[in-house]
C-alpha distance (Angstrom), angle and dihedral (degrees) to the residues before:
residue distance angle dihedral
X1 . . .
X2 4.03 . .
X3 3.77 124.0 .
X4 4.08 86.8 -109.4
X5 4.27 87.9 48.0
X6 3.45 83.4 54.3
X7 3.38 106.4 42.9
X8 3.98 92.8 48.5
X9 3.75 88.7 49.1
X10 3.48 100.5 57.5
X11 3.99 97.4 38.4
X12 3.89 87.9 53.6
X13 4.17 99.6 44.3
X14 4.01 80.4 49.8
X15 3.72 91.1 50.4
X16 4.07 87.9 50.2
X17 3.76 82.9 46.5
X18 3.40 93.9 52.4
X19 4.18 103.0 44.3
X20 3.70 76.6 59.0
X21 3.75 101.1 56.5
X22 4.14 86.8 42.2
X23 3.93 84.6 56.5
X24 3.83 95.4 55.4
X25 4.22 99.8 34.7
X26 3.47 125.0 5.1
X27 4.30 94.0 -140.1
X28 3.57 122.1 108.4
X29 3.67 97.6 -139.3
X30 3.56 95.7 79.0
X31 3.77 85.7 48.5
X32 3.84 101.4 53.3
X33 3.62 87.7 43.8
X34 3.74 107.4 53.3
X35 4.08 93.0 28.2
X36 3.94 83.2 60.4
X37 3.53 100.7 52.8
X38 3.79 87.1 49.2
X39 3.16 101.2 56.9
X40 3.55 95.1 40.4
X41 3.76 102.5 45.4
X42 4.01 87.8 60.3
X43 3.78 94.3 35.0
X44 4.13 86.5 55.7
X45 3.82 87.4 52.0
X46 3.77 104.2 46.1
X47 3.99 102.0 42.2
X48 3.42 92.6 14.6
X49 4.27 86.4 162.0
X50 3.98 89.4 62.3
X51 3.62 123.3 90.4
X52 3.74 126.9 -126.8
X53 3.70 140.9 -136.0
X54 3.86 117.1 -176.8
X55 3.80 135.7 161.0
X56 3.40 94.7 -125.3
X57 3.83 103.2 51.4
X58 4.11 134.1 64.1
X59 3.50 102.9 -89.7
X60 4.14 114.3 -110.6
X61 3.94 105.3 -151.1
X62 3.84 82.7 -158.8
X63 3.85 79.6 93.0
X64 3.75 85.7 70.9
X65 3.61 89.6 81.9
X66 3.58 107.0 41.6
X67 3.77 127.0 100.7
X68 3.77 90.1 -147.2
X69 4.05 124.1 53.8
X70 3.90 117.5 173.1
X71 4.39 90.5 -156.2
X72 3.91 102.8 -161.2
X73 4.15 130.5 -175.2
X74 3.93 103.4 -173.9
X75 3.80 95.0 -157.8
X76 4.02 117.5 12.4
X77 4.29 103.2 -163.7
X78 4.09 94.3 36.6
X79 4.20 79.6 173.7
X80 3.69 96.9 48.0
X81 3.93 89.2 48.2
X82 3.27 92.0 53.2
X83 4.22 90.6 51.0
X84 4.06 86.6 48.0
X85 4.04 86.3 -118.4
X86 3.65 116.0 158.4
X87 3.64 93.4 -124.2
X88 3.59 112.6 86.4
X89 4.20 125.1 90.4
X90 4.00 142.3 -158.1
X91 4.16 105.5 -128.8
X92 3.87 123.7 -161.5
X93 3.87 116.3 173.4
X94 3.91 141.5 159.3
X95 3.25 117.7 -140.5
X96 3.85 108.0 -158.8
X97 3.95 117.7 -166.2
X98 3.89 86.8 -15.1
X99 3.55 96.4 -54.0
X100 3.68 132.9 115.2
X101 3.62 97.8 -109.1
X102 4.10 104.5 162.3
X103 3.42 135.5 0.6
X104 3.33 144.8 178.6
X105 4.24 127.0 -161.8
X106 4.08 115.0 -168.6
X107 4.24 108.7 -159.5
X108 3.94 86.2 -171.0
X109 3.55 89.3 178.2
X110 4.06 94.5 59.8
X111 3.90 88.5 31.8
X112 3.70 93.0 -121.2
X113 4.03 137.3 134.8
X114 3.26 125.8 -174.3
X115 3.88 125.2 -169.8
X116 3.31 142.8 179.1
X117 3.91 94.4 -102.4
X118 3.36 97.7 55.2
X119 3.85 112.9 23.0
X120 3.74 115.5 162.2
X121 3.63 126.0 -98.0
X122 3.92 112.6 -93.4
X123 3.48 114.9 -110.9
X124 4.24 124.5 -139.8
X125 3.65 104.7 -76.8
X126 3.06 133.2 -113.6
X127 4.39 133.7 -104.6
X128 2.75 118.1 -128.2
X129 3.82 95.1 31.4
X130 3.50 127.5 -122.9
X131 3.11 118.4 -126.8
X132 3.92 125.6 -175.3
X133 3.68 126.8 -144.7
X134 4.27 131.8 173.3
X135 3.56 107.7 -67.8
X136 3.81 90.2 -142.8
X137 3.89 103.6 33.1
X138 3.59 118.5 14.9
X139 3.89 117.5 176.9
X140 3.60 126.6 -111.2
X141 3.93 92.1 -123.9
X142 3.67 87.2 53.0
X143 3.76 92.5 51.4
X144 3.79 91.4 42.6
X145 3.96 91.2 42.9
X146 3.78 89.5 53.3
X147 3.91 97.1 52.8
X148 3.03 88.7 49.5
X149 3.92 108.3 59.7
X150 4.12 87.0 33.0
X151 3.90 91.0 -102.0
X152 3.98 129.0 168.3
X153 3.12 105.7 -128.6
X154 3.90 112.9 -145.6
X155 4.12 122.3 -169.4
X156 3.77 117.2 -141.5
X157 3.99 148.8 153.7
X158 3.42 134.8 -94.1
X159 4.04 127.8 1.0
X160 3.49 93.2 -103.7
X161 3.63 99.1 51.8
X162 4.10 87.3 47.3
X163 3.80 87.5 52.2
X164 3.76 94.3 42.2
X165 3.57 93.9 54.0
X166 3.92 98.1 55.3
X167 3.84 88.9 44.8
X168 4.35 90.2 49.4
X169 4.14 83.7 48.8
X170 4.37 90.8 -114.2
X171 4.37 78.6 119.6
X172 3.91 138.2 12.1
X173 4.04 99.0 -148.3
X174 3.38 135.4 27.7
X175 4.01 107.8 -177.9
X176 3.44 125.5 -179.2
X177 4.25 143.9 -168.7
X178 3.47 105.4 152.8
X179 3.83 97.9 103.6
X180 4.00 125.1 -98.0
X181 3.66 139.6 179.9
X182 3.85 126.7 -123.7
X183 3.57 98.6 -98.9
X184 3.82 82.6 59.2
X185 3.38 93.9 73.4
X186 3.84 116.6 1.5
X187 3.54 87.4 105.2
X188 3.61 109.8 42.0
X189 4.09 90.8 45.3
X190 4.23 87.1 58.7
X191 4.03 87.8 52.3
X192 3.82 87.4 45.2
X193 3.68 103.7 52.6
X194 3.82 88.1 39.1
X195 3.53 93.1 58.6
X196 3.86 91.0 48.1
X197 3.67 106.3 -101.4
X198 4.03 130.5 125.4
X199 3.34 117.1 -96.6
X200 4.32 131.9 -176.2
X201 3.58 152.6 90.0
X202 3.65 118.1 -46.0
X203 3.93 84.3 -100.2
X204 3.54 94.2 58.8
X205 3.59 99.8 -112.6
X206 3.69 120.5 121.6
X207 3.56 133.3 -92.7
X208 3.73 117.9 -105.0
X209 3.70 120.2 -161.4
X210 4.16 130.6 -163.5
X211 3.91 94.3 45.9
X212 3.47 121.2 146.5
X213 3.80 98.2 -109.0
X214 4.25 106.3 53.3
X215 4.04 90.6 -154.1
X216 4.19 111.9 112.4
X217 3.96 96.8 -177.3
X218 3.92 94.1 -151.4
X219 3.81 145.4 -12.9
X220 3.57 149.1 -146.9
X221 4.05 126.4 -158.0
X222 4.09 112.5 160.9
X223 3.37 147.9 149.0
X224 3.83 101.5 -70.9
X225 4.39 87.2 -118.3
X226 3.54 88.5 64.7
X227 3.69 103.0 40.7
X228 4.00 97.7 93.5
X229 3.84 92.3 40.7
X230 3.85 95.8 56.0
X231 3.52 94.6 40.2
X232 4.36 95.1 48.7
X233 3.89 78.6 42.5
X234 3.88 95.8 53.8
X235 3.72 86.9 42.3
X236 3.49 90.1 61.8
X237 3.43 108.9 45.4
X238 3.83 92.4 55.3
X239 3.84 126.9 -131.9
């Protein structure tokens, strides 16, 4: 089985998992909990030489030396979950080297997963663009960003159902500033790039994963014909 087999595997039996767990209680807790140990138990036995770095579990800095780090959130959108929205995910990467190698992002809700193997084809885009934002706290410099290159700004969920949506063509940027940790996005960047879209920090620089500190303060993954504009345009409106 490849990395990306894997990977898709696991983030969709946690999604089934997890539709489950919604059925019987409505809290997330449950969800993170048992989702984790899923995915971890069979990570553990079939690359049992990589490291791991997961939301849910104390975080071994042994990873710091490995080439290989599977980089695991077991339920992206714990709050939407727990409201039985659509818009929460399952995310299983590997980060090789520090780079978003493969990745895997479970929408149980829509039955969907999308991996970096087989990422769908992108559809036209759309004008104006789309842009999504944090339903519940979207930043001022994504607000002011968004005026300013004539966006729509749509409100939704998790990070991987943001990112999911811009690489199955429902939005053409999702930008964000609000502060995030590397199992936030590890996954949802690999499916990005691999389905040809632009993916970094708001700066433009790329997005290293297996540092130290897990935080990633803010992201960018676009339609490559927007990439330049958003990032001159976050440029100038400052932090």
């Amino acid at each position: 089985m490849t990395d990306a087999e894997l990977a898709r595997d696991l983030a969709t039996d946690a999604g089934k998992l997890l539709l489950v767990i919604q059925g019987e209680c409505a809290g997330g807790a449950r969800g993170d909990r048992e989702a984790n140990v899923l995915i971890l138990d069979r990570l553990r036995a079939a690359r049992p030489d990589d490291a791991i770095l997961s939301e849910e579990s104390a975080d071994d800095l042994a990873r710091l030396k490995a080439h290989r780090v599977w980089i695991v959130d077991p339920l992206d959108g714990t709050r939407e979950f727990g409201e039985r929205r659509e818009d929460w995910a399952v995310h299983v990467a590997l980060a090789i080297d520090g780079a978003a190698a493969v990745g895997a992002v479970a929408l149980p809700r829509l039955g969907v997963t999308i991996s970096s193997d087989a990422p769908p084809p992108l559809p036209p885009a759309h004008v104006p663009p789309r842009m999504l934002v944090s339903r519940s706290r979207p930043s001022k410099l994504c607000e002011d960003v968004g005026a300013k290159i004539g966006a729509i700004h749509l409100g939704m969920g998790s990070a991987g159902a943001k990112a999911m949506a811009v690489v199955r063509g429902e939005a053409e940027i999702y930008l964000h500033s609000g502060g995030q940790h590397q199992w936030d996005n590890c996954a949802p960047v690999a499916v990005a790039l691999a389905a040809g879209l632009h993916a970094s920090r708001i700066d433009g620089s790329p997005i290293v994963y297996n540092r130290e500190g897990t935080s990633i303060p803010d992201l960018l993954i676009c339609r490559k014909e927007w990439a330049q504009r958003v990032l001159d345009t976050v440029r100038a409106c400052g932090p």
